[in-house]
C-alpha positions as semicolon CSV with decimal commas, in nm:
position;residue;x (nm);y (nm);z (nm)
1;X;-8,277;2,721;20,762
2;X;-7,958;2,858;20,650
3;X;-7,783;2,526;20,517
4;X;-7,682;2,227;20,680
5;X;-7,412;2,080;20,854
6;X;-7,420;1,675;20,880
7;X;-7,152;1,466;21,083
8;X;-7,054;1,163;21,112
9;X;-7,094;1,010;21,478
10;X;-6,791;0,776;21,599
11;X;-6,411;0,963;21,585
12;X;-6,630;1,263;21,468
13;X;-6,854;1,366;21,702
14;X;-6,805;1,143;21,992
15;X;-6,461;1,017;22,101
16;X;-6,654;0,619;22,157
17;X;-6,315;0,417;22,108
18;X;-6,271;0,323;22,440
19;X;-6,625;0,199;22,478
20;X;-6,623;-0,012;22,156
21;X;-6,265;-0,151;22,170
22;X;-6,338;-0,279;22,539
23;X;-6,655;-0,421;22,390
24;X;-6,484;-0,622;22,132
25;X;-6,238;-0,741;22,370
26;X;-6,500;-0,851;22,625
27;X;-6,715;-1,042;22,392
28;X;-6,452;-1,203;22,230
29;X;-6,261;-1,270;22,506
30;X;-6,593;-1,475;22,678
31;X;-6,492;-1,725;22,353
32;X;-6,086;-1,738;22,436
33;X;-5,956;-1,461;22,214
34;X;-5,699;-1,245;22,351
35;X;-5,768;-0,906;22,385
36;X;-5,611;-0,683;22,094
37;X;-5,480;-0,356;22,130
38;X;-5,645;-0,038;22,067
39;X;-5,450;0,089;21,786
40;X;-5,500;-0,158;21,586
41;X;-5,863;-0,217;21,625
42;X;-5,960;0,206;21,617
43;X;-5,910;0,204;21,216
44;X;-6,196;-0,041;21,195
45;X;-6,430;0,126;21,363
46;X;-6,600;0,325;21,106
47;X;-6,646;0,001;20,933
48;X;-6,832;-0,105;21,237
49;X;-6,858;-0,417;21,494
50;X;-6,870;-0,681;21,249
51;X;-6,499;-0,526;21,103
52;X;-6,364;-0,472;21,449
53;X;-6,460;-0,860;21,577
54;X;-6,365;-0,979;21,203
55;X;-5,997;-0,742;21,244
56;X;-5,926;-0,848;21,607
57;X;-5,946;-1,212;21,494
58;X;-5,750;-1,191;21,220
59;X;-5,482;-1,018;21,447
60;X;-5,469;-1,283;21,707
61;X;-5,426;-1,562;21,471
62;X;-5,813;-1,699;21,595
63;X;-6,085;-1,852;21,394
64;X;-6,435;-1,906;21,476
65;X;-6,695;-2,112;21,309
66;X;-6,976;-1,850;21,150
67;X;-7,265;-1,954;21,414
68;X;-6,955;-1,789;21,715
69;X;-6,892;-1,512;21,502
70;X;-7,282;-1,403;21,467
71;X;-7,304;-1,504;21,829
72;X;-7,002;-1,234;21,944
73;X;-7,152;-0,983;21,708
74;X;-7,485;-1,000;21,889
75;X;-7,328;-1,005;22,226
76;X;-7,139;-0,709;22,113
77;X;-7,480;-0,477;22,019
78;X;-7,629;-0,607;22,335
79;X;-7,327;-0,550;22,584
80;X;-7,215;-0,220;22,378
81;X;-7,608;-0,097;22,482
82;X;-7,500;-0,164;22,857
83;X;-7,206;0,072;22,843
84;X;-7,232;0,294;22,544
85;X;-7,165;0,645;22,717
86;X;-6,881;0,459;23,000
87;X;-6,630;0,601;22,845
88;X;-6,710;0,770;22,523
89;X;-6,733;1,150;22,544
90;X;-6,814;1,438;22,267
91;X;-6,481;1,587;22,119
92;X;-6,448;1,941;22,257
93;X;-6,421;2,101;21,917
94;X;-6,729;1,924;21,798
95;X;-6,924;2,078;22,084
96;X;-6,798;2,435;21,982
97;X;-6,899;2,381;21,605
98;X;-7,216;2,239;21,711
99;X;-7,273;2,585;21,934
100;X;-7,126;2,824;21,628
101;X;-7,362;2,631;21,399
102;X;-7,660;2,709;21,612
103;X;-7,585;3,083;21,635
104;X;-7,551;3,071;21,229
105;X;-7,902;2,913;21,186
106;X;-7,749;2,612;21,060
107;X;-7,944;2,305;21,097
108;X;-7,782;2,008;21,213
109;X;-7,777;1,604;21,117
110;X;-7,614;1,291;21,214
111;X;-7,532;1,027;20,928
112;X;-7,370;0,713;21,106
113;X;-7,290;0,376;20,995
114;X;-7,393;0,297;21,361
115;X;-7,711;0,125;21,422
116;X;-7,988;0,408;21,441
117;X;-8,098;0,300;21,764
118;X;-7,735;0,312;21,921
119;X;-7,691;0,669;21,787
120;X;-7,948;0,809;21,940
121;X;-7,894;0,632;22,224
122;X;-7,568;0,741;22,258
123;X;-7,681;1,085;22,190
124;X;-7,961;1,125;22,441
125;X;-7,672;0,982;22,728
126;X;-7,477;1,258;22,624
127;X;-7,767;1,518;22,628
128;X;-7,661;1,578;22,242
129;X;-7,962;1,468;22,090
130;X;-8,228;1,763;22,075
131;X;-7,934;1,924;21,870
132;X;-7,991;1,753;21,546
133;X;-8,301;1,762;21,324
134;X;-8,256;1,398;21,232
135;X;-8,025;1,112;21,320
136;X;-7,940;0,800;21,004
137;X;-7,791;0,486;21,138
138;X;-7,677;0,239;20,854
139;X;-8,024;0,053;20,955
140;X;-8,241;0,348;20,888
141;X;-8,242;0,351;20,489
142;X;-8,154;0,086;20,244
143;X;-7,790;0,192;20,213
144;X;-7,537;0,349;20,395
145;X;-7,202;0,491;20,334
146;X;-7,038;0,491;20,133
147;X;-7,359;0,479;19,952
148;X;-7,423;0,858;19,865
149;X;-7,798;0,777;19,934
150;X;-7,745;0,716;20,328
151;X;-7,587;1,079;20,318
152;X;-7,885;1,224;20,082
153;X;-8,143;1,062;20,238
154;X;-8,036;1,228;20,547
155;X;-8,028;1,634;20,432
156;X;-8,365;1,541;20,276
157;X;-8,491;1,416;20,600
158;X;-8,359;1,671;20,777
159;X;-8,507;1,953;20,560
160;X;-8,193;2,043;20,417
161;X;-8,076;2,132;20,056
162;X;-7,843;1,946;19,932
163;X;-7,683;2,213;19,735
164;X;-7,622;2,370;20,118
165;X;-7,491;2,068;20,310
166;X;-7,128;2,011;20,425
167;X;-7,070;1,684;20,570
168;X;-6,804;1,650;20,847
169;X;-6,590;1,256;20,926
170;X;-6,312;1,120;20,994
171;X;-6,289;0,853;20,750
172;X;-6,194;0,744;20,422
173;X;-6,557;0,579;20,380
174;X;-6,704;0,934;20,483
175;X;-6,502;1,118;20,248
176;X;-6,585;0,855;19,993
177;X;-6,992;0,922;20,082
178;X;-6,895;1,333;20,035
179;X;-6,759;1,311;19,699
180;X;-7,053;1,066;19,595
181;X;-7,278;1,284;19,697
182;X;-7,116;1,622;19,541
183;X;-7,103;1,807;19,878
184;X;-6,830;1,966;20,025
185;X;-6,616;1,781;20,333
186;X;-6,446;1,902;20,651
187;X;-6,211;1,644;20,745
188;X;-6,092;1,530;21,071
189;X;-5,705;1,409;21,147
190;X;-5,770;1,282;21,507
191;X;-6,039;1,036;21,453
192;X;-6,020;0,634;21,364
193;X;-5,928;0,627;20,968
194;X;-5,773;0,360;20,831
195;X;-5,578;0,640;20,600
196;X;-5,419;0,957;20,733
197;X;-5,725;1,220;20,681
198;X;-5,435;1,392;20,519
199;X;-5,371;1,182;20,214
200;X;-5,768;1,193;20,131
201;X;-5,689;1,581;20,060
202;X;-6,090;1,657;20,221
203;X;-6,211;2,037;20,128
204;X;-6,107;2,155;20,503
205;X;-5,830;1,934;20,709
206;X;-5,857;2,021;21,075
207;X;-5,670;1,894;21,359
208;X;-5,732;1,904;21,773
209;X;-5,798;2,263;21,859
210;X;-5,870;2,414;21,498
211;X;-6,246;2,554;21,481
212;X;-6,430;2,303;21,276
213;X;-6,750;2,571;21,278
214;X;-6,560;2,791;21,136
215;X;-6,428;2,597;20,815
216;X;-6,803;2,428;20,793
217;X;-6,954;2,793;20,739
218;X;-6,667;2,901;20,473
219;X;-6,738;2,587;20,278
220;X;-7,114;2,645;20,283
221;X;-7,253;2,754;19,957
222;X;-7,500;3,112;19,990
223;X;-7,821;3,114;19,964
C-alpha cells in the first residue's frame, strides 16, 4: 500500500450539517426549546451531539434538569439514525481526492468522533463505504480525538504506517489529533470549526474547488 490517507467524517467528508442541526432542533424542540440557528450550532459539531444540544441551550437562555438532557441526547442518536443521509451529501472535492487516492494506491481510513455505528451507517447510505479499509468512531477505541491514539489506532488498523499517513479535517480538534500524532495535515476552510482553518496554519489549507488529492500526495512521505 503506498501510504495512507485518513479523514475526518462530518464538514470533511460529508457535508451532514443540515441533518444534525435539524436533529438538534427537533429533539429539543419536543421539550420547548426554540430552534437555534445553523450558524451558530455548525462550530459544535465536531465536538458532537452532546456539544450541539449543550450549545443550543446555552444560546436560547434554556435549562434542563440532567435526566432531559440525557433523554434529548438519546432521542437525538435514535432520530439522527432515522434521517442520517436526508440531507447530508459527500463534498465534491472529497469525492475527487478519494478517486485520485485510489489511482495512487493509497489506502484510505475514516477517524470520526461520530459514533462508529453512525459512520458507517452514514457511509454505506452514501455508497462510500467499500472505499475505506477501516472506519473509527469515538466508540471504537478507548480515546478519541484529540487523543492521538484514536488517530493511531486507526492507520494501525487500517494497515497503514504511520510514518506514511496524512490526516485530512476541518477542525481545530483534528488538527490538534495531527500534531499529537506527528503526521502531516491537509486542512479544510469550508467545514464546521470553531476557529478559521486559517489561523490553525495546517500543512496544506484548501478551500471549495482546490484538489485536496493533490496536496494529500505532496505531503506524503516516500517510501
Amino acid at each position: 500500500m503506498n501510504g495512507l490517507a485518513v479523514f475526518d467524517l462530518d464538514g470533511t467528508l460529508v457535508d451532514t450539517a443540515p441533518d444534525l442541526i435539524d436533529t438538534c432542533n427537533v429533539v429539543l424542540g419536543w421539550r420547548g426549546v426554540p430552534p437555534i440557528d445553523a450558524t451558530i450550532l455548525m462550530p459544535h459539531i465536531s465536538m458532537g451531539a452532546k456539544a450541539m444540544i449543550s450549545a443550543t441551550l446555552i444560546e436560547s437562555g434554556t435549562s434542563l434538569p440532567p435526566d432531559e438532557i440525557e433523554g434529548a441526547y438519546r432521542d437525538f442518536l435514535e432520530h439522527y439514525a432515522l434521517r442520517i443521509a436526508k440531507l447530508s451529501r459527500p463534498f465534491p472535492e472529497l469525492l475527487g481526492a478519494l478517486d485520485t487516492l485510489d489511482a495512487a494506491g493509497v489506502g484510505l481510513a475514516v477517524c470520526t468522533n461520530k459514533r462508529e455505528a453512525n459512520a458507517k451507517q452514514l457511509l454505506a447510505e452514501l455508497k462510500l463505504i467499500d472505499r475505506f479499509r477501516f472506519v473509527a468512531g469515538f466508540d471504537t477505541f478507548a480515546v478519541s480525538k484529540p487523543d492521538p491514539g484514536h488517530l493511531t489506532a486507526t492507520v494501525e488498523a487500517a494497515g497503514g504506517d504511520l510514518a506514511r499517513t496524512v490526516f485530512v479535517g476541518d477542525s481545530r480538534v483534528d488538527l490538534m489529533t495531527a500534531r499529537a500524532a506527528q503526521v502531516p495535515f491537509v486542512g479544510l476552510a469550508y467545514g464546521y470549526s470553531d476557529v478559521p482553518m486559517l489561523d490553525l496554519a495546517p500543512d496544506r489549507l484548501m478551500a471549495r474547488g482546490e484538489d485536496v488529492g493533490a496536496a494529500i500526495l505532496e505531503l506524503m512521505p516516500a517510501a
